[in-house]
C-alpha positions as CSV (number, residue, x, y, z in Angstrom):
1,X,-15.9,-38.8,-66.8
2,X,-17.0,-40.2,-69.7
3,X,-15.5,-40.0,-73.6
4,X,-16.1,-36.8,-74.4
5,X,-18.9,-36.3,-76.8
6,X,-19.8,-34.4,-79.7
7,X,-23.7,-33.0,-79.4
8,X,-26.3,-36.0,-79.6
9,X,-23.4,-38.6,-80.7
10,X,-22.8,-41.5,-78.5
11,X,-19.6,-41.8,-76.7
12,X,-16.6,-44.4,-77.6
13,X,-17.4,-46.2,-74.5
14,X,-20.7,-47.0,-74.9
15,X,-20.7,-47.7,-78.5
16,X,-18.0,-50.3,-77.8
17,X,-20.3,-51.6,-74.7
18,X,-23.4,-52.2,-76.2
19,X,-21.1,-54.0,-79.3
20,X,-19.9,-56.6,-77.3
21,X,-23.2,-57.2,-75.2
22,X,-24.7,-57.8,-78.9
23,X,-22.1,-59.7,-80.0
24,X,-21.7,-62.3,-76.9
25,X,-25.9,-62.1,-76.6
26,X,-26.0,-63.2,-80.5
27,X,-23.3,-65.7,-79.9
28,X,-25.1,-67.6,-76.6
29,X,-28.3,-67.3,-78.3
30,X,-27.3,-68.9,-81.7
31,X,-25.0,-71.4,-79.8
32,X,-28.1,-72.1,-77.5
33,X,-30.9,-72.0,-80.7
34,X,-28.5,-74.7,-82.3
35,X,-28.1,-76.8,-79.6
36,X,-31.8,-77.0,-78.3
37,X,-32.7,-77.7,-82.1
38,X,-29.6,-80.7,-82.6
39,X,-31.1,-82.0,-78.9
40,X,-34.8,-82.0,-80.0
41,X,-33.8,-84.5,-83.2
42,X,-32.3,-86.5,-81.1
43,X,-34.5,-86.8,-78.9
44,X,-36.9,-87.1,-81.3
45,X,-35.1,-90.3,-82.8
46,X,-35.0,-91.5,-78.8
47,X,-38.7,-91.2,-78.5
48,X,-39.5,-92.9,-81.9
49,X,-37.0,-95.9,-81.1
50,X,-38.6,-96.3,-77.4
51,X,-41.9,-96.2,-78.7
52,X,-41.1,-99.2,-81.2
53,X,-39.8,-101.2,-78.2
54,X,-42.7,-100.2,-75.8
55,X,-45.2,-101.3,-79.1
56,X,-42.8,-104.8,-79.3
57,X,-43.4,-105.1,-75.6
58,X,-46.7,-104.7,-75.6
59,X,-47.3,-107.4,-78.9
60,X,-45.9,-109.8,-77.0
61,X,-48.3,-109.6,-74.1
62,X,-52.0,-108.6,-75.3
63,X,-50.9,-111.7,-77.9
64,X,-52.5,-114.0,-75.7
65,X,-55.6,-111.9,-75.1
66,X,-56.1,-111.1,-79.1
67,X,-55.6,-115.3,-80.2
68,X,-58.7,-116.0,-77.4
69,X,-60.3,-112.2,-77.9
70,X,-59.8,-111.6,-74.5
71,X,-60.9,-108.0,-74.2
72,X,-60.1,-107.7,-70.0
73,X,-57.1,-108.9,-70.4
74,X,-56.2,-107.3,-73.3
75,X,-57.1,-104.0,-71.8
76,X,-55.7,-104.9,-68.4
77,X,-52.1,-105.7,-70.1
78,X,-52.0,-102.4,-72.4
79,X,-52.8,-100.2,-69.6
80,X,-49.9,-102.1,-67.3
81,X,-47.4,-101.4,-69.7
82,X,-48.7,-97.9,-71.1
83,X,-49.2,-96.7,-67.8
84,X,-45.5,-96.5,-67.3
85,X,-44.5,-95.4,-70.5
86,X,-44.2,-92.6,-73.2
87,X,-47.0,-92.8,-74.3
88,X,-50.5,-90.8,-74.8
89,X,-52.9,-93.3,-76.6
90,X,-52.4,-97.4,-77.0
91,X,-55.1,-99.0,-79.2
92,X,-55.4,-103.2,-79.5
93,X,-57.2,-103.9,-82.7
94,X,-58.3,-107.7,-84.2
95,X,-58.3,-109.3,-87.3
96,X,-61.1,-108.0,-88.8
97,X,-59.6,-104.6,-87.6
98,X,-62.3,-104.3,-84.3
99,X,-60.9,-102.0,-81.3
100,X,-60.3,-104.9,-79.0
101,X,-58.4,-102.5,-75.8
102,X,-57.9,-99.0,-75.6
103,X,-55.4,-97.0,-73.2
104,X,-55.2,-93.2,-72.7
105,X,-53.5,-91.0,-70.3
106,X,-55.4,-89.1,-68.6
107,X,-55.9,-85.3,-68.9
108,X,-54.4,-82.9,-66.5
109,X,-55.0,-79.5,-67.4
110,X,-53.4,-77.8,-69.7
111,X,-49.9,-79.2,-69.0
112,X,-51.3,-82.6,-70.9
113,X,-53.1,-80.3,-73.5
114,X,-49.2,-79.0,-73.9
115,X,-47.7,-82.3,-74.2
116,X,-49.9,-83.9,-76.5
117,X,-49.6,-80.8,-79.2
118,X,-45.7,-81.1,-78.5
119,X,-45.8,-84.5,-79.7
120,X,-48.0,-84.1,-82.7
121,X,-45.7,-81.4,-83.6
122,X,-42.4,-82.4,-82.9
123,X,-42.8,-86.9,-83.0
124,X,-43.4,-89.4,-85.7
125,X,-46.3,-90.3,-86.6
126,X,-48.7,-93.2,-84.7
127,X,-47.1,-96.5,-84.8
128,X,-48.5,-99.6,-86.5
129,X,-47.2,-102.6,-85.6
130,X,-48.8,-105.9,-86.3
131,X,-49.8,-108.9,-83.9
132,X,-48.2,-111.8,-85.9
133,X,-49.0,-115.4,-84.1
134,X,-48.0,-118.5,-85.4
135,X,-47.1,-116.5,-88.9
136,X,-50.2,-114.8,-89.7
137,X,-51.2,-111.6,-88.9
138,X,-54.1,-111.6,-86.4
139,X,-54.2,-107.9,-85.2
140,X,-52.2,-105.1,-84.3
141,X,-51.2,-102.2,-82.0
142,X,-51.4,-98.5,-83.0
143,X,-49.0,-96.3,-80.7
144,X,-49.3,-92.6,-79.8
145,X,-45.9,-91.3,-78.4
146,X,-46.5,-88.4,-75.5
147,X,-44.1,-85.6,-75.3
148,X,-43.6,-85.0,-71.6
149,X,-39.6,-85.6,-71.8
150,X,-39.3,-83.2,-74.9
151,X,-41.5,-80.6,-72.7
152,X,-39.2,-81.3,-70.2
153,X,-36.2,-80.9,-72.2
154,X,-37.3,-77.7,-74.1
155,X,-38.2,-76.0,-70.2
156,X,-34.8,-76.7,-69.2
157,X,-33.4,-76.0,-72.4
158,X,-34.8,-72.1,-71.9
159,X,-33.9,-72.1,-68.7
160,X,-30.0,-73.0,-69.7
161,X,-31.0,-70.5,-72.3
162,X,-32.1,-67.6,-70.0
163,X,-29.1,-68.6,-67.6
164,X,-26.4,-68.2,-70.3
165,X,-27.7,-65.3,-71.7
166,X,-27.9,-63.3,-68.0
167,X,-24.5,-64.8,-67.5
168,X,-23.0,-63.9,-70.9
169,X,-24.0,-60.7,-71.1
170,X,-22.8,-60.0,-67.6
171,X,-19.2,-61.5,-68.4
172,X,-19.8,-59.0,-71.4
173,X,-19.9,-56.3,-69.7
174,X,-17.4,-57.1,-67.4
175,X,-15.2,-57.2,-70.2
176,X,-16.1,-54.4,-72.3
177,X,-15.6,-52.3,-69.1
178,X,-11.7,-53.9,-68.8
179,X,-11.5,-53.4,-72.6
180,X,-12.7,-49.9,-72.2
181,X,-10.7,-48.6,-69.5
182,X,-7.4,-49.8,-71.4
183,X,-8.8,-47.6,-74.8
184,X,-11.0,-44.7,-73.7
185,X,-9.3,-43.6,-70.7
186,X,-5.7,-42.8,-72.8
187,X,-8.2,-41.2,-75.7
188,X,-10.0,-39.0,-72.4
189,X,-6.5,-38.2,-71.0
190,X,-5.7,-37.1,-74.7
191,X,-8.6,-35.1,-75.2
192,X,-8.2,-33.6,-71.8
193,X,-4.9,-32.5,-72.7
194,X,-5.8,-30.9,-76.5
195,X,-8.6,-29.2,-75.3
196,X,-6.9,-27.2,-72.2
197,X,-4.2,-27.0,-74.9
198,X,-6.8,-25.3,-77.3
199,X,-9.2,-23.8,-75.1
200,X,-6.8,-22.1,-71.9
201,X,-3.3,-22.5,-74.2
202,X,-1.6,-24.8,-71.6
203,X,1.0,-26.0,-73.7
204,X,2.7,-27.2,-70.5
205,X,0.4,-30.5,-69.7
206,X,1.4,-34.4,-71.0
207,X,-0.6,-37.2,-72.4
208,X,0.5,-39.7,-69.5
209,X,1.4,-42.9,-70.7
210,X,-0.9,-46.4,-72.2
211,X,-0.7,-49.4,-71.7
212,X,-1.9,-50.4,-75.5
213,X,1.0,-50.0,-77.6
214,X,-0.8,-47.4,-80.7
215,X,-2.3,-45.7,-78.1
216,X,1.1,-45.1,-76.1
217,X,2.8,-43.6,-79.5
218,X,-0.4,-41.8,-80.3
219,X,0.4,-40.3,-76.9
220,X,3.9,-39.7,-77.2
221,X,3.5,-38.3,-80.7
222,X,1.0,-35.8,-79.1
223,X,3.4,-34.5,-76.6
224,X,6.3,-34.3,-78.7
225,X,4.0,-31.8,-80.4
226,X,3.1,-30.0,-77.4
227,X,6.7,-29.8,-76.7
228,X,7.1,-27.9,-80.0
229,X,4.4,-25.9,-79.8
230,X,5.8,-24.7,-76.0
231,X,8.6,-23.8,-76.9
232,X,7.5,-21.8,-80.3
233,X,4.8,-19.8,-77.1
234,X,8.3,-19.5,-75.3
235,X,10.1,-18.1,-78.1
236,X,7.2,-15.4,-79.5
237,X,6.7,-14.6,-76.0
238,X,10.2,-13.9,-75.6
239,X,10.1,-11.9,-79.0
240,X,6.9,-10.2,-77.7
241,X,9.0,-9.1,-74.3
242,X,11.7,-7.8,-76.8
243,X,9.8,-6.3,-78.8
244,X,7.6,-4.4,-76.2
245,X,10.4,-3.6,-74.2
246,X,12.3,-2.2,-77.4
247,X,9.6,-0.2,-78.4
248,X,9.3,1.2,-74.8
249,X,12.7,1.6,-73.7
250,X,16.0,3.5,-74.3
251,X,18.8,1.3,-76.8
252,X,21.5,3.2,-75.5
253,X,20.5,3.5,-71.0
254,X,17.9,0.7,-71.2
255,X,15.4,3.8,-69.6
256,X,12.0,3.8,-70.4
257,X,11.7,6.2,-73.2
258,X,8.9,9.4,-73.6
259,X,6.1,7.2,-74.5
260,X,6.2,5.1,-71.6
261,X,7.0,8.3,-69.2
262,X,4.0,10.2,-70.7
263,X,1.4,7.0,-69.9
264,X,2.9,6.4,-66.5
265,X,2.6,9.9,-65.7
266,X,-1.4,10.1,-66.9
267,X,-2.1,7.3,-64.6
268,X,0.1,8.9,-61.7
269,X,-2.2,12.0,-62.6
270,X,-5.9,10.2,-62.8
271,X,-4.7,8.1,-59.5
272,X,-3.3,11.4,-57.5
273,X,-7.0,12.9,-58.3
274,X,-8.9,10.5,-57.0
275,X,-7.3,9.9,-53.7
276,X,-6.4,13.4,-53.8
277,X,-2.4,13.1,-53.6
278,X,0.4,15.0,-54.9
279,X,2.5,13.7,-57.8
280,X,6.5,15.4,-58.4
281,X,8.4,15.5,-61.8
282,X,11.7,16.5,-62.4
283,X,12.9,17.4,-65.5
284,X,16.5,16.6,-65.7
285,X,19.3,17.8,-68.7
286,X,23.2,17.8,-68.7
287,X,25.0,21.0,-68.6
288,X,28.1,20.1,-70.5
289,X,26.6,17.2,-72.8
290,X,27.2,18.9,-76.3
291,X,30.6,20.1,-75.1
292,X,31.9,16.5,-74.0
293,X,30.3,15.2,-77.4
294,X,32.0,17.4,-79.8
295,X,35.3,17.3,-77.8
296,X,35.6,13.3,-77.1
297,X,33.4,12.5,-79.7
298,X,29.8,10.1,-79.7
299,X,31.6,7.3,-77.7
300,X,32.4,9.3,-75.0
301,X,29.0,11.3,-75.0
302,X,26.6,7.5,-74.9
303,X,29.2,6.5,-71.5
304,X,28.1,10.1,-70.0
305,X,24.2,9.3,-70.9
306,X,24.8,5.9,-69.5
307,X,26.8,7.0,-65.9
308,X,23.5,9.7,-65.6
309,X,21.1,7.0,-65.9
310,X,22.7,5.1,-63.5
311,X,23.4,7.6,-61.4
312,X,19.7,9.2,-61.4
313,X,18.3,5.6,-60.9
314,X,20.5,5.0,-57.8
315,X,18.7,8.0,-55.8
316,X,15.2,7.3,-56.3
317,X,12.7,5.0,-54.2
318,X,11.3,1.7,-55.2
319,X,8.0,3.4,-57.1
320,X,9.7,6.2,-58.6
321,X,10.8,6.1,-62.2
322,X,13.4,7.5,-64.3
323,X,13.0,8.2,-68.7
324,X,14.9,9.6,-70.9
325,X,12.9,11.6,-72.7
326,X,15.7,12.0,-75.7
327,X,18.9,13.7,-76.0
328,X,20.7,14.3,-73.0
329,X,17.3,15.3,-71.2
330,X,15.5,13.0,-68.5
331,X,12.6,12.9,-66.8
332,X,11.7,11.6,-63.1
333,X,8.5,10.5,-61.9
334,X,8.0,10.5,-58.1
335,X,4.6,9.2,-56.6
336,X,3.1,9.4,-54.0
337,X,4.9,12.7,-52.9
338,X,3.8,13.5,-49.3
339,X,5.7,17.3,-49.5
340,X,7.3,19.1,-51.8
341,X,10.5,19.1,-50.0
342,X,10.8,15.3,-51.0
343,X,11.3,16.0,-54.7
344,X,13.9,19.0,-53.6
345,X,15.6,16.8,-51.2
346,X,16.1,13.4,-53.9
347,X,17.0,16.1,-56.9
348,X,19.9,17.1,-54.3
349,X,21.0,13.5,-54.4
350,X,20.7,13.7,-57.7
351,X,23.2,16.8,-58.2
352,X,25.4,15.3,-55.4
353,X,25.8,12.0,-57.0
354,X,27.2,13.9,-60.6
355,X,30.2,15.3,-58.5
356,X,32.4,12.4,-58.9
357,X,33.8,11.9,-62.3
358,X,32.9,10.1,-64.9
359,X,35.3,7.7,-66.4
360,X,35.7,7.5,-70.6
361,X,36.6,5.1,-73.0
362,X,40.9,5.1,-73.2
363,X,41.5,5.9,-69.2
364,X,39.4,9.9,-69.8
365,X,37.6,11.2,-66.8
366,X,34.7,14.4,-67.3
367,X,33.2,16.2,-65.1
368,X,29.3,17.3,-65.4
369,X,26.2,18.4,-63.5
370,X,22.7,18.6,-64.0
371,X,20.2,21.1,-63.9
372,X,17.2,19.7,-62.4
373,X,13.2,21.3,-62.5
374,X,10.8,20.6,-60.1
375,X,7.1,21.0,-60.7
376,X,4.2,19.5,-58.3
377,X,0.7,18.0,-58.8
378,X,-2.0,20.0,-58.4
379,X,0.1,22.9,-57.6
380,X,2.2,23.5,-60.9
381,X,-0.4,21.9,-63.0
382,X,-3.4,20.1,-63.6
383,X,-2.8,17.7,-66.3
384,X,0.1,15.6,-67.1
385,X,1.6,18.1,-70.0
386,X,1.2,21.2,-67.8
387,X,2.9,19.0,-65.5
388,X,5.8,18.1,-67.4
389,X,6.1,21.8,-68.9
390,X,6.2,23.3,-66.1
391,X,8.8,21.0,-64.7
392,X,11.0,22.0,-68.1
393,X,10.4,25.7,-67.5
394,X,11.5,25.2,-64.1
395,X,14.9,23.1,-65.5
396,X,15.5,25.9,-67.8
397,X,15.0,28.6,-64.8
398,X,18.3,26.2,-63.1
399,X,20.3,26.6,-65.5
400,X,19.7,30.2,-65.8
401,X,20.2,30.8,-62.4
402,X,22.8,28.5,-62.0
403,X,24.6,25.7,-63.8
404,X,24.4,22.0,-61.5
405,X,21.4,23.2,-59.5
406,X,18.0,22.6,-58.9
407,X,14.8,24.7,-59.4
408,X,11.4,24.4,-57.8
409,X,8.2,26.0,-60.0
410,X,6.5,28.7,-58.8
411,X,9.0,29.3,-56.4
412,X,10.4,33.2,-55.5
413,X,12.0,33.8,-59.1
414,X,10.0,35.4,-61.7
415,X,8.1,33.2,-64.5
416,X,9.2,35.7,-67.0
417,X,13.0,34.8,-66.5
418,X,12.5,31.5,-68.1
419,X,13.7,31.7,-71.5
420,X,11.3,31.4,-74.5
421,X,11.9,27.8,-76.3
422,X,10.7,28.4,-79.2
C-alpha cells in the first residue's frame, strides 16, 4: 500500500522518489556537462600544439622542394606526412606567395562534413608558419587542423554521459526505495492505526516500532495517546454500564425494575403472537411486609425484599425473569410457557421456598409468604397491560382467598370477588 493520499495530491513516497531521481540526474548531468566541456579545452590545446609540430615537421621536408620549386616533390612530401596526421587541408606556398602543393583529406560522407565543422567550431584558427632557409623567409605552410579525435571524444563523451545517467538514476531509485521504506512505511503504519482509531474506534491497535529515531517517538508518543484515550472508552463505558443498569434496575435487590419488566414483556407479547405461543406473568406481593417494617423497622423490611428476590430468582428457568415492580410487589416473566400448569407449578416453588425463615439484622428470624397471581397470554389478555392487570387482580383474588397462596385468572372463582383498587 502506498502513503495514503489526500484527493489528487501525490503521495510522500513518490514526491521523495522523483526528488532524488532529479537530484542525482542534475548532479551526473552537470558533473558530466563540466567535464566534457574542461576535456574539449584540453583537447583543444592538444590539437593546436600537434598541429604546430606536424606544420614544423612538414617545413623541414617540403624545404628542399620550395629552395628548387620542386612542385612533385613538394606535393609528394606534404601528402606523406598529412596523410597520417590531424589534419584536413595542408597548403605549401612560395616566396612570391604562389600555391606551390596542396593536400586535402578526402570526403567521406557526412561523417567528414561533421568533422570539418567540429574543427572550425571548436580549433584554432589555420596555422601559418614560415619556410625560413638560410635566414630568409622563402615560403610557408598554412595548416588546417581536422576534428576526428574531438568527434571521437564528444561520442564517447555522450555515451559515458547516457551510461551514468541510466546508471545514476537507477542507483537513485534504488535508494529512494531504501530511504522510503525506513520513512513512509512507520508514517503508513501510523495512519493505519489513527484512521481505524477514528473511523471504527479501535483504541486497542499500536504504532509498531521505527527504525528512524523521530519517527520511533512520533510512534510511541501516538500510542501513549491511544493508551489514554482507551482507557477514558473503558471508563465512560463502564459509566455507561452503570448508569444503564442504575436506571434499569432495583438499588436495594439489584432486580430489574417496572421499566425494564414492562419492555421485556412487550417484546415477550409481539414474539408470543407471531409464533403464536403463550406467555405467563405472575404478580407477586408479601403478605406481612408492612407488618415486619413497622415492627423491626426499614432495616429489617430491605433484608426481607432482598431474601424474596433471591428466593423468587432461585425458582425460575434460565429465560424467565424476575422485577420488582416497587414496594414489596414483584413481577415474573415466564416465556415460552408450553401449559399453564408450568406457571402454577414454579409459583408453588415460589410459596414453598418462603417457608423457611428469614434471618434479620441482630440474630431476628420472620416468617412471611407470598400471594402469587397467575395470568396467561392470549388467554387472560391480549396486550402486555391487560396482561399484567389481570395477573394483579388475580394476586389480589390470593390473598383474598387465602394468605401464602397462589391464584390462576379466570379460574372457578368469581371476577367480582376481586377487590376494587381504586
Amino acid at each position: 500500500m502506498s502513503l495514503l493520499k489526500s484527493g489528487n495530491r501525490p503521495s510522500l513516497r513518490s514526491v521523495i522518489g522523483r526528488g532524488n531521481v532529479f537530484v542525482a540526474l542534475v548532479g551526473v548531468g552537470m558533473a558530466s556537462v563540466s567535464l566534457t566541456l574542461l576535456g574539449v579545452l584540453a583537447l583543444r590545446v592538444y590539437a593546436d600544439h600537434n598541429l604546430h609540430l606536424i606544420a614544423r615537421s612538414i617545413n623541414y621536408t617540403v624545404e628542399a622542394a620550395v629552395v628548387f620549386n620542386d612542385k612533385p616533390a613538394a606535393t609528394e612530401a606534404l601528402a606523406l606526412i598529412a596523410a597520417t596526421e590531424e589534419v584536413a587541408d595542408a597548403q605549401v606556398f612560395d616566396q612570391q606567395g604562389q600555391l606551390l602543393a596542396r593536400w586535402q583529406r578526402p570526403e567521406n560522407g557526412w561523417m567528414s562534413a561533421l568533422e570539418l565543422h567540429i574543427a572550425k567550431a571548436f580549433l584554432e584558427e589555420p596555422i601559418n608558419m614560415p619556410i625560413v632557409h638560410e635566414g630568409r623567409d622563402i615560403g610557408s605552410i598554412v595548416l588546417t587542423g581536422h576534428g576526428g579525435s574531438l568527434v571521437r571524444f564528444l561520442l564517447s563523451g555522450l555515451a559515458g554521459i547516457l551510461l551514468c545517467t541510466a546508471l545514476s538514476g537507477w542507483v537513485a531509485l534504488f535508494l529512494a526505495r531504501r530511504q522510503l521504506r525506513g520513512i513512509t512505511q512507520p508514517l503508513r503504519n501510523l495512519a493505519t492505526v489513527a484512521h481505524a482509531a477514528r473511523s471504527e474506534r479501535a483504541f486497542d491497535r499500536r504504532v509498531p516500532p521505527a527504525d528512524i529515531a523521530e519517527l520511533d517517538d512520533f510512534g510511541n508518543d501516538f500510542n501513549a495517546l491511544l493508551d489514554e484515550l482507551e482507557a477514558w472508552q473503558s471508563h465512560l463505558q463502564s459509566e455507561n454500564e452503570t448508569l444503564a443498569h442504575q436506571a434499569s434496575h432495583d438499588s436495594l435487590t439489584g432486580l430489574p425494575n417496572r421499566a425494564f419488566f414492562e419492555g421485556r414483556l412487550m417484546r415477550a407479547v409481539r414474539n408470543a403472537n407471531k409464533l403464536g405461543e403463550r406467555v405467563a406473568v405472575l404478580f407477586l406481593d408479601s403478605d406481612r411486609f408492612k407488618q415486619i417494617n413497622d415492627s423491626y423497622g426499614h432495616a429489617a423490611g430491605d433484608a426481607v425484599l432482598v431474601a424474596v428476590a433471591d428466593r423468587v430468582r432461585s425458582q425460575l428457568r434460565e429465560d424467565d425473569l424476575v422485577a420488582r415492580l416497587g414496594g414489596d410487589e414483584f413481577a415474573v416473566l415466564l416465556t415460552p410457557l408450553h401449559k399453564i400448569e408450568d406457571a402454577e407449578h414454579i409459583a408453588d416453588g415460589i410459596l414453598a421456598s418462603m417457608e423457611v425463615p428469614i434471618a434479620l439484622p441482630g440474630n431476628t428470624q420472620v416468617m412471611t409468604s407470598l400471594s402469587i397471581g397467575v395470568a396467561v397470554y392470549p388467554d387472560h389478555g391480549g396486550t402486555p397491560g391487560a396482561l399484567l392487570n389481570a395477573a394483579d387482580g388475580a394476586m389480589y383474588q390470593a390473598k383474598r382467598l387465602s394468605r401464602g397462596a397462589q391464584y390462576t385468572a379466570g379460574s372457578e372463582h368469581s371476577a367480582a370477588d376481586i377487590p376494587d383498587r381504586s
